[in-house]
C-alpha positions as CSV (number, residue, x, y, z in Angstrom):
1,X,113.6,93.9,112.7
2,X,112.1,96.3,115.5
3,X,110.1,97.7,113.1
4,X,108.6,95.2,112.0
5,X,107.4,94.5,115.6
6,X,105.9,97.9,115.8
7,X,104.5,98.0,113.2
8,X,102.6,94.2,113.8
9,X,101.9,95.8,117.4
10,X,100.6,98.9,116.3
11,X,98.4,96.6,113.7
12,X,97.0,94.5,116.5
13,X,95.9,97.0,118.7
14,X,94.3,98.7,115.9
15,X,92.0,96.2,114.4
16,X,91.1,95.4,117.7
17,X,88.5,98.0,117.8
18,X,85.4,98.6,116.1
19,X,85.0,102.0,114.3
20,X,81.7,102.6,116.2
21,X,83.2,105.6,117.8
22,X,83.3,104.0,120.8
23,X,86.3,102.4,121.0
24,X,84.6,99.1,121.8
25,X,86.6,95.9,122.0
26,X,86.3,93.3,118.6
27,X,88.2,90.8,120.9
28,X,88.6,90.3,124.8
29,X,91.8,90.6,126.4
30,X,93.0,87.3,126.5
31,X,92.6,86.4,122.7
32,X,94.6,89.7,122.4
33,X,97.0,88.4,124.4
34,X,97.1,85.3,122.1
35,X,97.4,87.3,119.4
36,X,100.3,88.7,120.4
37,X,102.2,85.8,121.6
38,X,101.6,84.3,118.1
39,X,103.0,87.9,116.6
40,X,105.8,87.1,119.0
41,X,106.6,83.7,117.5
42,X,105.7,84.6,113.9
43,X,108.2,87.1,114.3
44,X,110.9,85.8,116.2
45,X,110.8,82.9,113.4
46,X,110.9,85.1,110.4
47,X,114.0,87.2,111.8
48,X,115.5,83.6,112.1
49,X,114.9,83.1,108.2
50,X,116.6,86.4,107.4
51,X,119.7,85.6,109.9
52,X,120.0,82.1,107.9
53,X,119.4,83.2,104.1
54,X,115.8,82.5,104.1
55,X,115.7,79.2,105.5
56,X,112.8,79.1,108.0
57,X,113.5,77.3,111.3
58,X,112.3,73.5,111.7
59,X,110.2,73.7,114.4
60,X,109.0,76.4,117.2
61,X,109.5,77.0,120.5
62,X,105.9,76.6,121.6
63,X,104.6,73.3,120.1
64,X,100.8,74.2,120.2
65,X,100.9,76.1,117.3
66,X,100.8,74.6,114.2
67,X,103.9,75.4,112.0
68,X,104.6,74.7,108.6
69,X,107.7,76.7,107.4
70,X,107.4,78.2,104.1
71,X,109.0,75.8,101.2
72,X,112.9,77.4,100.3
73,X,112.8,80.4,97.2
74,X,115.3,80.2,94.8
75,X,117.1,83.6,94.5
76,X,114.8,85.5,92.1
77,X,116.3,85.7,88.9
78,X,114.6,89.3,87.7
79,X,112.3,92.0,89.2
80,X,109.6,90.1,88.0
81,X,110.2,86.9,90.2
82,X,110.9,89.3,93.0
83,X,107.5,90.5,93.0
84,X,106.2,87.1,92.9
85,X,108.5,85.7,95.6
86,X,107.2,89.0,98.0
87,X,103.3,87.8,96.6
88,X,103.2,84.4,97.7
89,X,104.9,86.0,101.3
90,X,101.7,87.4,101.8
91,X,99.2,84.4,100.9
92,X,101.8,81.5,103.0
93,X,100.0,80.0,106.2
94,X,103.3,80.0,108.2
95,X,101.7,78.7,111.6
96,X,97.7,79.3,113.2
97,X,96.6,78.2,116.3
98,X,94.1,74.8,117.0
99,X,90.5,75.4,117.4
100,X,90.8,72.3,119.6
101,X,92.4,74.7,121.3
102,X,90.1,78.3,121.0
103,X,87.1,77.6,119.7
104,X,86.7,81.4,119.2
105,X,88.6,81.5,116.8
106,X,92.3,81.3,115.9
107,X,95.5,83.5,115.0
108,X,96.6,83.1,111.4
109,X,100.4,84.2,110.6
110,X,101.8,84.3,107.5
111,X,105.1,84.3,105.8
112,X,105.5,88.1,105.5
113,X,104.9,88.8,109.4
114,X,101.3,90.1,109.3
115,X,98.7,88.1,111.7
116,X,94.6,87.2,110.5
117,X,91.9,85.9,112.8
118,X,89.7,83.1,111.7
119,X,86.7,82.8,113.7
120,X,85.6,79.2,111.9
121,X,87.3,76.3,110.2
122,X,86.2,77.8,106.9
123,X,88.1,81.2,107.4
124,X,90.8,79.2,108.4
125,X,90.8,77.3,105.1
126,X,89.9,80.5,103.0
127,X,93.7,82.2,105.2
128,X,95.4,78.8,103.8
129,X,93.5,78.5,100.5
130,X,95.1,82.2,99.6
131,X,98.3,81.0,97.5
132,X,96.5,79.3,95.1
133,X,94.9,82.5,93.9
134,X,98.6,83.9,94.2
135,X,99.7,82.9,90.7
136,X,101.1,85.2,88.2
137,X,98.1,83.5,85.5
138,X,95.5,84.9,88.0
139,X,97.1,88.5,87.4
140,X,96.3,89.8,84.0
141,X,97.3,93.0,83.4
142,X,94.7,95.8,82.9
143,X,94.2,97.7,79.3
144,X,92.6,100.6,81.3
145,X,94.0,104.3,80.1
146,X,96.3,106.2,82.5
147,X,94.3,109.1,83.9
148,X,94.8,112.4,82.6
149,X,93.6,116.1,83.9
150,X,95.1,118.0,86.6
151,X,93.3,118.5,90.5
152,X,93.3,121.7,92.7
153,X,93.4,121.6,96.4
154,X,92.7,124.2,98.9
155,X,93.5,122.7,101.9
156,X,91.9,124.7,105.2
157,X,92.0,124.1,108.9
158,X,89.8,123.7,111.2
159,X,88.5,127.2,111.1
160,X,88.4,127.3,107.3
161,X,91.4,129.2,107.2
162,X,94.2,128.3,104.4
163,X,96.7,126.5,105.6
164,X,100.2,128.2,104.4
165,X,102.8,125.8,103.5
166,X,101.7,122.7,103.8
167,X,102.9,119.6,101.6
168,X,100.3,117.8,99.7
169,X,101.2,114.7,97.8
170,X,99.5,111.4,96.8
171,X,101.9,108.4,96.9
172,X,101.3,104.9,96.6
173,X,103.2,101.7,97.8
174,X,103.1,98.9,95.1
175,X,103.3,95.8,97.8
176,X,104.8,93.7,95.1
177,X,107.9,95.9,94.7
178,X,107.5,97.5,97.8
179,X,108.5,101.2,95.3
180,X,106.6,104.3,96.5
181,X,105.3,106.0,92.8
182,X,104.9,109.7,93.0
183,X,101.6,109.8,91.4
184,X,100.8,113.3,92.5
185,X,104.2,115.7,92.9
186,X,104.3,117.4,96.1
187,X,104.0,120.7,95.7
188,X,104.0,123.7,98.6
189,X,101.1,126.2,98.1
């Protein structure tokens, strides 16, 4: 999936800067680099799991990296376990480099294609410690009330002139069930 690429790319480049204003560098070239050969592998091996009904390849092409393919889902039964089965995606250590390796610090991918850097051991532990906090018992459900009232924007541009037209809207994108919710209908002013 392309986009997927893209989007990892586009994720990369972007957290390698600080937001000083400056545009200065969190990492030096060659640990991007790194990062995005291990994007590159991460990747290539989840598109393999979707070619082959899940099943995660047996070993990578680069045998520096330490792999450990995600154990085989069952096919989720109900929406529920779908949300579950997308959860623990995003708390499963797929592969991470060796800080025998990069003592600077490693690249972390996990089972839904996104990438983490661990500077030490113990970040690298924390990356992999992640699925046991992934449970559905650790996820009570919240008794808060819905929010109620209504919210008026005038939006302006940048010479504080209304800006005719425009589409406002708030949206969020559950990443269990991967639904946008119209929270906020767009409406044209």
């Amino acid at each position: 999936m392309r986009s997927r690429w893209v989007i990892c790319s586009l994720l990369l480049v972007f957290c390698s800067y600080r937001s000083d204003g400056q545009g200065t560098a969190l990492f030096a070239q060659p640990t991007l680099d790194r990062g995005t050969a291990v994007r590159r592998l991460l990747l290539d091996a989840l598109e393999a799991s979707y070619a082959h009904d899940g099943a995660w390849p047996a070993q990578l092409s680069d045998p520096s990296v330490t792999y450990s393919p995600p154990k085989p889902q069952a096919k989720p039964k109900n929406e529920v376990e779908q949300v579950w089965i997308h959860r623990r995606a995003t708390a499963t250590v797929v592969l991470h480099e060796t800080f025998e390796q990069h003592r600077d610090g490693v690249w972390v991918g996990y089972a839904d294609g996104h990438l983490e850097f661990a500077r030490t051991p113990a970040d690298l532990a924390a990356c992999k410690d992640q699925l046991s906090i992934a449970k559905p018992e650790n996820s009570a459900g919240t008794t808060q009330p819905a929010a109620k009232g209504s919210l008026t924007l005038k939006l302006l541009d940048p010479d504080g002139k209304p800006v005719q037209g425009a589409l406002v809207g708030v949206w969020a994108c559950s990443a269990m069930d991967r639904r946008s919710l119209a929270i906020i209908q767009n409406r044209r002013r």
